[in-house]
Structures are given as C-alpha cells and as structure tokens.
C-alpha positions in Angstrom: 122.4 82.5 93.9 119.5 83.7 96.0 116.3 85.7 94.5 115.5 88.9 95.2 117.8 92.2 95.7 121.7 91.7 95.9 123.5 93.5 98.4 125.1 96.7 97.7 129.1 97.0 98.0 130.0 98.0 101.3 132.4 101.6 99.6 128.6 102.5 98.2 127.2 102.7 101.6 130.3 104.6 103.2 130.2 107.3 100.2 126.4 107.4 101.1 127.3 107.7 104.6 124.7 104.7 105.2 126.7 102.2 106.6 125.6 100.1 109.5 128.8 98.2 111.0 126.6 95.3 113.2 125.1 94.5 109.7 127.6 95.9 106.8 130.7 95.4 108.7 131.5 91.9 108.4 131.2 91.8 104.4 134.4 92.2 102.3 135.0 93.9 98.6 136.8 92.2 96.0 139.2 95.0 94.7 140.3 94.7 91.4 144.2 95.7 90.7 145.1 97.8 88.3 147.7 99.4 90.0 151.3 98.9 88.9 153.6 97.0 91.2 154.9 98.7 94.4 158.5 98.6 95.3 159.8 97.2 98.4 162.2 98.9 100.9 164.5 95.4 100.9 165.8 96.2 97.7 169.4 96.3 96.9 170.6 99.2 94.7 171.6 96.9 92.0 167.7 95.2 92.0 166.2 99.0 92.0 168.3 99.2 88.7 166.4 95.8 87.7 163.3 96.9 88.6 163.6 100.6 86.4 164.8 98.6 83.4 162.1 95.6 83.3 158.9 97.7 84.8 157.2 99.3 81.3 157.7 95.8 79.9 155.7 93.8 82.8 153.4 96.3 83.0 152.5 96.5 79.1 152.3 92.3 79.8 149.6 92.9 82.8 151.3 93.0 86.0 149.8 94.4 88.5 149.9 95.8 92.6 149.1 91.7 93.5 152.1 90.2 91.2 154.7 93.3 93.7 156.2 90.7 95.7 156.8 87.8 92.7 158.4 90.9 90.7 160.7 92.0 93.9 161.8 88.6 94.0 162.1 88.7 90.0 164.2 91.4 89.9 166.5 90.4 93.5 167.4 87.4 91.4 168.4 89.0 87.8 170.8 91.8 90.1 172.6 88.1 91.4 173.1 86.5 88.4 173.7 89.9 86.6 176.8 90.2 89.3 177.9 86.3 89.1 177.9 87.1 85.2 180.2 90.2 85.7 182.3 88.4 88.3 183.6 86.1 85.3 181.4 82.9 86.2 178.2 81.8 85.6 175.6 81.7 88.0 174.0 78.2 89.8 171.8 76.5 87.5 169.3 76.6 89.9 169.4 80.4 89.3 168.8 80.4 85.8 166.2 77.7 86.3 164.4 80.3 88.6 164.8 83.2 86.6 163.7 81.6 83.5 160.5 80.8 85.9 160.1 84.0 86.7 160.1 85.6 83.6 157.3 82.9 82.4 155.2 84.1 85.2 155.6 87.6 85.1 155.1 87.2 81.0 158.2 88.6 79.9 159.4 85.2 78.8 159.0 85.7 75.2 155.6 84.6 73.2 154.8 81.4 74.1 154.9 82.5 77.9 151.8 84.8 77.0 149.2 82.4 77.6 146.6 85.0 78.2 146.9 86.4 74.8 145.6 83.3 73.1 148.2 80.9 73.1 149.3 81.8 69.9 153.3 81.3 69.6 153.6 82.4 66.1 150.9 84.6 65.7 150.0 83.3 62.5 148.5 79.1 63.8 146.0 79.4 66.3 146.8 77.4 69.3 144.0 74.9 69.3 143.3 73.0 65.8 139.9 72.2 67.0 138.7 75.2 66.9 137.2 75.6 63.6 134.9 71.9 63.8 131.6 73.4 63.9 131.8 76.7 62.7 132.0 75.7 58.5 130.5 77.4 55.6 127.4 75.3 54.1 
C-alpha cells in the first residue's frame, strides 16, 4: 500500500461537486449489496409464484441484488419440477441434482448449507475440534 493520503471515493467528489473526469474518471467504486434480489422480466407465472414463496427465506439467509440471476434460475427450476411432480412423474435426476445445488448456494438447504454462520450443523459441536488448543485455563 503506498504512504501518504488515500484517495477519496469518486460519489464524495460528485456530492462535493469536485470531480475532475481526466483525473477521477477512470477510478471505479466497490458497491456493497444490500439490496434484495431483483426480479427478471423472463419469468414464467409459475416461477413468480416461486419467487414470492422462497424470497423472505433467502433474504433472512443473505441474498442479495448480486445473487438475482442464481435465484431467477433457482426459482425457473423448482416451477419445472414443481409441474413434472404435478404431472404424475418425477422430474430428471439431473433436476433434482441442480436444485439441491441451488438451494446449497442460495443457503436455504437446511444447516449444514450455512457455512457462513459458523459451520455448526447442530448448533450445539463447534465445527472445528481444534479450536480450543491454545486457549486453556492455567
């Protein structure tokens, strides 16, 4: 990292009206999400009904404006194997295998697909037996 005075973000200079575009223009922001997902036009009635159903849950699990595409696709799949499951037969495997992929991603899998809370499948063992050496009483 380089001494001295670290550049201001470039949305400072525009709200200070300061900005100088042969110098400021070329740098980028990194915009942190917090947004919740945005729902794409291509939807199919039956995914919309998906995406309704399944949004407060991914959203309490940290999905955010960036993960709107994965969760599209998330939802486009359960709508076809929802409808193969009403139609009387079960879906492709390869369906299922996707879904269940999905759902790991998006963090709706069930614990142990919550890695970002800890790891902890149980929630009584932590995940790493290790992580006690060090820290004992004397």
């Amino acid at each position: 990292m380089k001494r001295g005075r670290k550049p201001e973000p470039v949305g400072a200079k525009w709200d200070r009206n300061t900005i100088q575009p042969v110098r400021d223009g070329v740098k980028t922001e990194v915009v942190v999400p917090g947004d919740p997902p945005i729902m794409p036009d291509y939807l199919t009635p039956e995914a919309i009904d998906v995406w309704d159903e399944v949004l407060g849950r991914v959203m309490a699990a940290g999905v955010t404006e960036i993960d709107s595409a994965m969760f599209a696709r998330y939802c486009s799949l359960e709508a076809l194997v929802r409808a193969a499951f009403k139609a009387g037969g079960p879906p492709p495997a390869a369906y299922l295998t996707v879904l269940r992929q999905h759902e790991e991603l998006l963090r709706i899998a069930g614990p142990k697909s919550r890695v970002g809370e800890g790891g902890k499948a149980d929630g009584a063992k932590p995940s790493n037996p290790f992580a006690r050496n060090g820290h004992r009483a004397r």
